[in-house]
N, C-alpha and C positions, 0 to 999 in steps of 0.2 A: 587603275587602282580601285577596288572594292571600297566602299562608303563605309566608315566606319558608326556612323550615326544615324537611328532611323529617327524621326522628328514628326510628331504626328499632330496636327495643329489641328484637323480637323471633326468634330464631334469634342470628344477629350482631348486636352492634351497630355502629351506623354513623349520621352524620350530616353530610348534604348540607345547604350552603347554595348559594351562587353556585360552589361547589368541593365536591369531599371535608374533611370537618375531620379533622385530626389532630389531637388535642389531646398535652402533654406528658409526663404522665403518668397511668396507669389513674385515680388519686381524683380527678385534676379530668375526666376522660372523665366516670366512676362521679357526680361532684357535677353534672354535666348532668344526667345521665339523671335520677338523682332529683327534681332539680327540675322534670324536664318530666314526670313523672308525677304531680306533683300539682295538674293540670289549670288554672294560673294561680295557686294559693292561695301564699299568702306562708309560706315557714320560717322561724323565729329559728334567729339566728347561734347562737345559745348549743346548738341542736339537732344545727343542721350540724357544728358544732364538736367535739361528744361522738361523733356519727357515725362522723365519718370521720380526727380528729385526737385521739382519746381517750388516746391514749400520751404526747402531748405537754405542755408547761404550757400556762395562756390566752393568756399571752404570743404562744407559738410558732405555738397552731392559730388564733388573731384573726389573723395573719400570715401562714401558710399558706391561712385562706380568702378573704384579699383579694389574695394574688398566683391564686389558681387562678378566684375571679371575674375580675378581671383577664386574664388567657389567655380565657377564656370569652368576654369582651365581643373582643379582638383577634380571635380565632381565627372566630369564630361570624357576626361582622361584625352589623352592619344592615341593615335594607328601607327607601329610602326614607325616610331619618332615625328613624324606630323603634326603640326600643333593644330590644333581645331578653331584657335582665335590667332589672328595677326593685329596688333597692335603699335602704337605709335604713339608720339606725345598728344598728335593731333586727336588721332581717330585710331576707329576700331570695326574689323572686319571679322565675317565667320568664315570661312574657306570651305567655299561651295563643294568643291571635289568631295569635301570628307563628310558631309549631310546629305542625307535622302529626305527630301521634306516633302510629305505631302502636299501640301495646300500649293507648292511651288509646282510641286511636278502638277500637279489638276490643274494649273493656269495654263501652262506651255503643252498637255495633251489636249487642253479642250479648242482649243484655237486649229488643230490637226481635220486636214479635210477626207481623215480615214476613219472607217468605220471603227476599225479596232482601237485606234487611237481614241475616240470618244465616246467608245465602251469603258476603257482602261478608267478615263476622269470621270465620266460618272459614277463608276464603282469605288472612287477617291472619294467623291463626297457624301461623306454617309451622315456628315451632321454639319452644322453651321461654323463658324470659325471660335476656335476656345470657347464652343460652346457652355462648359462646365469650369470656366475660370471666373469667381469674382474680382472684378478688377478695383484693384487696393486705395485709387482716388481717378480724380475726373481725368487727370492727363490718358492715362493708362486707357481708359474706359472708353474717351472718343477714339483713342486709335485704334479699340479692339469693334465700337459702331463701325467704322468708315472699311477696314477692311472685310468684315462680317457681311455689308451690304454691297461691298463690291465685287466680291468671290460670289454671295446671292445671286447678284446679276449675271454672271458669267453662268452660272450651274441653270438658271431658268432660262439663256439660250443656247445653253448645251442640250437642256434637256429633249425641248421641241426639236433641234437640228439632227437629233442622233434616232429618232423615231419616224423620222422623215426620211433620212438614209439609209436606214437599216435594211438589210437583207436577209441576216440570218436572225433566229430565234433568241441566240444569247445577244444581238443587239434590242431588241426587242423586249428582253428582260431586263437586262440595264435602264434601257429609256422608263421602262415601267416602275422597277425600285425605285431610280431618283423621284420621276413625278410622284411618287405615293411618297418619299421621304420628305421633300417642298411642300405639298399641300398638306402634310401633317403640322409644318410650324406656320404654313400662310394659306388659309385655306381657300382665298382669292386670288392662288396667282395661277393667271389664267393660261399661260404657258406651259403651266404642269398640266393641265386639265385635258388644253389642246392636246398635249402629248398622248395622252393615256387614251385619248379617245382616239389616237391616230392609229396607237398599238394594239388596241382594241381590233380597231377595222381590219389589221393589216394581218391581225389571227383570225379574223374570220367572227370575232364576239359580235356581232351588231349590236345584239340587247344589251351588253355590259354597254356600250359605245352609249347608246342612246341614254340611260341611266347614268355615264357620265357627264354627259350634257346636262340632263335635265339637276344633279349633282352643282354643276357648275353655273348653271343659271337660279339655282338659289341661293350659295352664297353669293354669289353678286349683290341679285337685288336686296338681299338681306342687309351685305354691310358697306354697299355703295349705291344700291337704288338702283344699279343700271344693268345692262342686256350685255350676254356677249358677246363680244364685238363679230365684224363680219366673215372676219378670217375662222371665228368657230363656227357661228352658223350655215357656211358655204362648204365645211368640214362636214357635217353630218346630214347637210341637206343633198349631199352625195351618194350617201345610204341608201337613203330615204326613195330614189327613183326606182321604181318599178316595182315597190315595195307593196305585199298586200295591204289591204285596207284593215286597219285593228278594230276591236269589236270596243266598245263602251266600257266603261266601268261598271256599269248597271249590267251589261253584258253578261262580262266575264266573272264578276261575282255571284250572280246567276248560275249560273252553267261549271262553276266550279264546284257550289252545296248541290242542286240538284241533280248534275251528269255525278257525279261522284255517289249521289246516294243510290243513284241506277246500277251501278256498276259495282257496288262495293262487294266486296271478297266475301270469305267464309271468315275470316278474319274481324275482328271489332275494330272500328276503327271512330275516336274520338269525334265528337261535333260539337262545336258551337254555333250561337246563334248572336248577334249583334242589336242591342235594341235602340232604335233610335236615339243619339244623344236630345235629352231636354230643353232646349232653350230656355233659359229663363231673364227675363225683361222685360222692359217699357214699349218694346217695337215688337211683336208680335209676328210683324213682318219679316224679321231678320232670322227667322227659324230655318233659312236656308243656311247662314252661317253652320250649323251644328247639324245639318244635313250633307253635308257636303265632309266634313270630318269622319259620318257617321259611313260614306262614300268609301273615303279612302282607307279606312280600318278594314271594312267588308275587301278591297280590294287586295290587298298586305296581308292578311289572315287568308285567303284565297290561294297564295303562293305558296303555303304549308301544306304536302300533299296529304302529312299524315290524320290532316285535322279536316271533319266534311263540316263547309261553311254553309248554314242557313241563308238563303236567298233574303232580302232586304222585303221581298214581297210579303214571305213568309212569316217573318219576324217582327215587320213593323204594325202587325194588328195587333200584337199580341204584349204592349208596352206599359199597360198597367194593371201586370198579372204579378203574382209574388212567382220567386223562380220554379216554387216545385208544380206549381201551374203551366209556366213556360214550359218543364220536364215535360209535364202528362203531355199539352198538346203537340209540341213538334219531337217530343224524343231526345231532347240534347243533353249532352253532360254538362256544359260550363255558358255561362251567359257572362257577355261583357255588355255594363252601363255604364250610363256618365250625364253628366250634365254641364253646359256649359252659360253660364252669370254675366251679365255686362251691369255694369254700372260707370256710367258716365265715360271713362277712356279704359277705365278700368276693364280686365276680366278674368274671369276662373274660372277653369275646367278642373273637373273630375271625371275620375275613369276607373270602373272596378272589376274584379274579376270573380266572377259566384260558384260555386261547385254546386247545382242546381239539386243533388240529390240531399246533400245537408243542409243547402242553403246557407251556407258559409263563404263569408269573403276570403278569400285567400291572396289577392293583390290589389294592393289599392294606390293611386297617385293624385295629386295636387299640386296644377299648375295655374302660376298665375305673372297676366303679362299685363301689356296695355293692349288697343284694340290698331293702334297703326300697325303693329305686326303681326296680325294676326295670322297673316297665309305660314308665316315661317313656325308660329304657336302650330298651327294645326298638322304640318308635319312632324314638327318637335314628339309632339304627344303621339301621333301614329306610330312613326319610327319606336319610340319607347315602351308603346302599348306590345307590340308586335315583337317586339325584343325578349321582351320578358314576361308574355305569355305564355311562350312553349315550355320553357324551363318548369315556370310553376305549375303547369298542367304537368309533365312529367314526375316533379317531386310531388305534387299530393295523388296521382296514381298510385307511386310507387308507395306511400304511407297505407292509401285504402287497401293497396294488396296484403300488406303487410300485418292487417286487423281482420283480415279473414280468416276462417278453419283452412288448414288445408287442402282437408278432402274438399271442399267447396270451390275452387277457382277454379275460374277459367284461361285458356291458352294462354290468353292475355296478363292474367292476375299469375300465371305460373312466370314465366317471361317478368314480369317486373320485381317478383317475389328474387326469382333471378339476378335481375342484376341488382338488389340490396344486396346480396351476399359477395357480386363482383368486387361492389363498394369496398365491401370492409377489407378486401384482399390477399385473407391467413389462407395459407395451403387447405385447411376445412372447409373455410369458405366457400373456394371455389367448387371443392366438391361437393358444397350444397348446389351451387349455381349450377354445376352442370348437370346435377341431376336433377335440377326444376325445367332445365331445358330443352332435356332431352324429352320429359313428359312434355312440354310446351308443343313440341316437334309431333312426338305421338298421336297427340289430342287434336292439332290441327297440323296436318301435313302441308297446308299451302301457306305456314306462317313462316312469311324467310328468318325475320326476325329471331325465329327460334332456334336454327342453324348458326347463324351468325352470332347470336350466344355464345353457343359451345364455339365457334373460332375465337371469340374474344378470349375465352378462358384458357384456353389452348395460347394464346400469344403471351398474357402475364403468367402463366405457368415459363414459357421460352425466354422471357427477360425477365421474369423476378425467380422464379422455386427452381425451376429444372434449368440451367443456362446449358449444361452437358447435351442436351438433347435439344439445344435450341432449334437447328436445322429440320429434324421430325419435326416436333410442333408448329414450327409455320409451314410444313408442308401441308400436316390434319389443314391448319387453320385455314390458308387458304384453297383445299379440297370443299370446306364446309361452305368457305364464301360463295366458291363457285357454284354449289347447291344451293344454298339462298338466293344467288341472285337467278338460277336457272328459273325457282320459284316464280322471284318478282322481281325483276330489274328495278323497279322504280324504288325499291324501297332505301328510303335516304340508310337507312342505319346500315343496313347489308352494304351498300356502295361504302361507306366509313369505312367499316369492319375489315372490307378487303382491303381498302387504299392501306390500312391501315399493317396489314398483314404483308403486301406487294414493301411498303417501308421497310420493315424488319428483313425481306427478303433484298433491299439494297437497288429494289427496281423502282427509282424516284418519281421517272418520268411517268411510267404507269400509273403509278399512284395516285399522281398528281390531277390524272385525266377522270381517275375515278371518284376522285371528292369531290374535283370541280362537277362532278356530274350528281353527286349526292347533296351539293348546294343550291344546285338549280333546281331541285325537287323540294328542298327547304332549307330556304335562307339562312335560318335563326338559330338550325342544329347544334347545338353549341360541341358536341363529340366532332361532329366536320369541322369548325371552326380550329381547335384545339389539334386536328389530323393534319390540315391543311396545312398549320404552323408546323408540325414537325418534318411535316416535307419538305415545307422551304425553308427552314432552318440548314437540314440536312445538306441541302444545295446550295447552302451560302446567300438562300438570299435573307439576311437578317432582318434589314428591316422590315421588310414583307411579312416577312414568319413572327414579330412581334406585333407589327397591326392586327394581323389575325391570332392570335393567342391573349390581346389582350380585349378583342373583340369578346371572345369568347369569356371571358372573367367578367366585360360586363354587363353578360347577357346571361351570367349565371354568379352569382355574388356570393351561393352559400351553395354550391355545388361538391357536392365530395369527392370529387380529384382534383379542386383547390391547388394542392401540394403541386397536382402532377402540371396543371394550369405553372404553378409560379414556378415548378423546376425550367420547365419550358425557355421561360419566360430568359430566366435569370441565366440560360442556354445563349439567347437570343443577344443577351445584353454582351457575353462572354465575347460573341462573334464579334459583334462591335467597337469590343473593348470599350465598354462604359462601365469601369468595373466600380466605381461607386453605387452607380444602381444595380450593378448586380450582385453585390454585395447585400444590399437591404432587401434585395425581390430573395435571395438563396437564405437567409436569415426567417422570411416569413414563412416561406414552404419549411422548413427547418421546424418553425414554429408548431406550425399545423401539424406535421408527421414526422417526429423525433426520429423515429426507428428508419424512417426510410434512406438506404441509403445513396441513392442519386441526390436531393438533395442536400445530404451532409457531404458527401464529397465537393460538390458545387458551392457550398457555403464553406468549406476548407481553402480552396482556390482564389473566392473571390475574398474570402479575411487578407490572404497573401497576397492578393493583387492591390489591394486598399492602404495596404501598409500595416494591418490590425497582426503583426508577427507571431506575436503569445497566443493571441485566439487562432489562429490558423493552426500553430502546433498543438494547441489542444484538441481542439475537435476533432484532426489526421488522429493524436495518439487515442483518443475515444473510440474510432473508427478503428481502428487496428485491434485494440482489447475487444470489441463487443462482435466484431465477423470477420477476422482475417481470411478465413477461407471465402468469404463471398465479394472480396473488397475485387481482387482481379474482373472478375464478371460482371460486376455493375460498372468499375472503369470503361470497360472495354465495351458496353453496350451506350458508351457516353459517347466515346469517340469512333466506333464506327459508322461504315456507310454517311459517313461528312466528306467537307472536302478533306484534301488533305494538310492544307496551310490549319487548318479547324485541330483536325485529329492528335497531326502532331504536336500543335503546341499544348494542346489540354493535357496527353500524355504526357509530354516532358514537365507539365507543371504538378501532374500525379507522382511522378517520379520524384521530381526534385520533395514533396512532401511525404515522400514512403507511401503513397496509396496506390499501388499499381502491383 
């Protein structure tokens, strides 16, 4: 007999019968859920009673647990004349046959010595247990602790066992989602870690592997002081044989500003220069503290191919110049300073970021910690320096382009002049864009960039203005990729643009191979970030697709596709079924871009999924008066190319609100 009851304990709670249930209040929600985790066995009343009515007399909670049995049988309904609750004077059972309960089935798959079996419960646990329930007093609330960290324990040695067994690729992906879903709420559990570095090795990542490790041996010491134990470092000291010898940090930052300036194209390509952070103190001698910062910035900025990093040799004579001085002598656009203050345990760093031709600050930070943590401060502030450097060198290009004559730019300033006008999106737009592009293309023929333009505009022309001709225009677009990349393989945006085009054409796995390769040319891309989410959105892996989409937001805060960042997002959340946040993330892209209508559909959805009825039919009947003719076409570019569990249920809930 088919289960009448899906019961999802897991991440949110939530329970489908022939409907959504609502139940009345969180303790008869909370008096479900319990009873469906103990896998058909009978509770006495007197148990439930103390549970969840412990405040009250016997009187009050005998009578509170047979009105909220009562809602339970209404609410919950029947299959087929089958009662969903078996009761008694004593006790009370849920009749296992007629619930499908997640968190039940992830206990009894994860125990399975089959690979697919331990795919299946890893892809069960996509969130903690009743994640999203406040529980209503203390009874309730250690029983929702004690099962929360025992389902934990089980999911942290599933995770490790299933990346250790695996054979195929989608085990592999499995092992990889959960560990990135564990070390998102614990970011010390070292089982996840080990995992990820397993599945790393086992594709062949080394340098993700290693970057894992070294990932995992700073939250340690950071929030417990200690090493990872022996089982990880015997894990990656496996790699490590036969392995060339790496060049230095002074190295490789070296030879990333210099070889890069040898080498550089016909093309312009951004530089910065790094000036020694200041020390400022008592100890004179501890100026290696803020050398050593001064180290890892040069090293992190170095991994950005599109930016030529000035050598430390080069830069560090040159540290009590004003910036248009630093201009004249080494030639760079943007200078990062900083300085970093101790006083007594105390300390503060600053970090700024100069447009050396204006001499204007355009990014500035203030961090202040004590000095026992300092190693964990000085990553803190690189990671962050690094983060959100590329983005604002991007947006004040795109501003400087934008304050020129026309007739006066170059390939470059034509190109970002460009994508302002991708920005704002109106069918004119684009054909400003394309025709800054094409001249971009003209003026320098070896700038991929300028190709990969006009693909871009050729794709939001196929999902937003011409949907009739979608097929043509990712054909142009990806012809164009593949002339940009013929140009320059390396260029991060060209690698995006295609991955990004291979999506729309439904080839995932493609995709996938080519952003990942547009990341490892630059980390911080935040357009690869945002591509990357929609690919593993696409393929179900959600959580995945949301770490990276939300990466991307916070490595661009005032980016203008925001909208398209939190449609994403609020995509991500849908997969999940976390439809409270996806409710608030489809509301804010709503916010930003009234007219768009991906996210009004997706803020239609998530009002209906939240319980917000009234607002849900309003917004659908808004949607229908202001584009009926365009409402099928943005549906259907929602739910294609997903999986299919994805597709259909978004459709059927298009449907049931008239947007389809």
């Amino acid at each position: 007999m088919a289960k009448s009851v899906k019961v999802k304990l897991l991440g949110d709670f939530e329970v489908v019968g022939s409907t959504r249930c609502h139940f009345p209040t969180r303790k008869t929600g909370l008096l479900f859920a319990y009873l469906a985790m103990q896998g058909g066995a009978a509770v006495s009343r007197d148990k439930l009673k103390l549970l969840f009515w412990s405040d009250r007399s016997e009187q009050q909670a005998a009578g509170s647990l047979r009105r909220s049995l009562s809602d339970i049988r209404s609410i919950v309904g029947e299959a087929e004349g089958a009662p969903i609750l078996v009761t008694s004077k004593t006790d009370v059972a849920l009749v296992a046959e007629q619930a499908d309960v997640d968190a039940f089935t992830f206990e009894r798959l994860a125990t399975s010595p089959e690979e697919e079996a331990l795919k299946d419960a890893a892809n069960l646990y996509i969130g903690d247990f009743l994640a999203t329930v406040v529980p209503p007093d203390s009874g309730t609330d250690a029983w929702i602790k004690l099962e929360t960290q025992r389902l934990k324990n089980i999911a942290t040695g599933l995770v490790e066992r299933l990346a250790e067994v695996s054979k195929t690729q989608e085990g592999l992906d499995a092992a990889e989602a959960l560990a990135l879903r564990l070390l998102h709420a614990d970011s010390i559990c070292e089982e996840a870690h080990r995992a990820l570095i397993f599945c790393f090795l086992k594709s062949g990542r080394e340098n993700a592997a290693k970057r894992q490790y070294e990932d995992c041996t700073a939250e340690l010491l950071e929030h417990l002081g200690a090493e990872p134990e022996e089982k990880t470092r015997r894990l990656l000291n496996k790699s490590n044989q036969a392995q060339p010898k790496e060049r230095t940090k002074e190295e490789l930052s070296t030879a990333a500003g210099e070889e890069a300036i040898a080498t550089a194209s016909e093309v312009r390509r951004l530089s910065i220069a790094v000036l020694p952070i200041h020390y400022i103190g008592p100890d004179a001698d501890q100026q290696f503290f803020a050398d050593g910062m001064t180290d890892e910035l040069l090293m992190e900025l170095s991994r950005i191919r599109e930016l030529v990093v000035i050598s430390r040799q080069s830069s560090g004579a040159l540290k009590d110049l004003q910036p248009a001085e630093v201009r004249e002598s080494l030639g760079v656009d943007y200078l990062v300073s900083g300085s970093l203050r101790r006083s007594g345990a105390a300390l503060r760093v600053t970090a700024q970021l100069i447009d050396t031709e204006t001499g204007a600050q355009i990014w500035a930070r203030r961090f202040e910690r004590t000095f026992d943590d300092f190693f964990a401060l000085q990553d803190e502030i690189t990671q962050s320096v690094v983060e959100s450097i590329y983005p604002e060198i991007t947006s004040n290009e795109l501003e400087a382009a934008l304050r020129k004559p026309d007739n006066t730019l170059t390939a470059w300033e034509m190109f970002h002049r460009g994508m302002w006008h991708v920005h704002q999106g109106s069918a004119d737009d684009l054909e400003m864009a394309s025709s800054y592009f094409e001249r971009a293309a003209s003026e320098s023929p070896r700038y991929a960039s300028a190709y990969s333009g006009q693909a871009c505009v050729a794709l939001i022309r196929a999902t937003t203005h011409d949907a009739a001709n979608c097929r043509d225009l990712t054909k142009l677009a990806l012809e164009l990729g593949e002339t940009a990349l013929s140009v320059d393989r390396t260029d991060s945006y060209s690698l995006t643009i295609h991955a990004s085009a291979l999506t729309i054409d439904g080839r995932l796995q493609d995709a996938h191979a080519y952003v990942e390769e547009a990341l490892q040319h630059n980390p911080n891309l935040v357009m690869a970030l945002y591509c990357r989410a929609q690919i593993l959105m696409r393929g179900g892996r959600y959580s995945d697709a949301l770490g990276s989409v939300e990466s991307a937001i916070v490595r661009s805060p005032r980016d203008p596709q925001m909208a398209s960042f939190l449609t994403l997002k609020a995509c991500c959340e849908y997969g999940l079924e976390n439809y409270t946040a996806m409710y608030e993330t489809s509301k804010a892209a709503a916010r930003i871009r009234a007219s768009d209508n991906w996210s009004q559909l997706l803020a239609a959805v998530a009002a209906d999924h939240a319980g917000h009825l009234d607002e849900a039919s309003a917004i659908s009947g808004a949607l229908r008066e202001r584009c009926p003719e365009a409402l099928a076409s943005s549906a259907s570019f929602l739910t294609e190319n997903t999986t299919a569990e994805f597709g259909q249920k978004l459709k059927a809930d298009f449907e049931r609100l008239g947007l389809s």
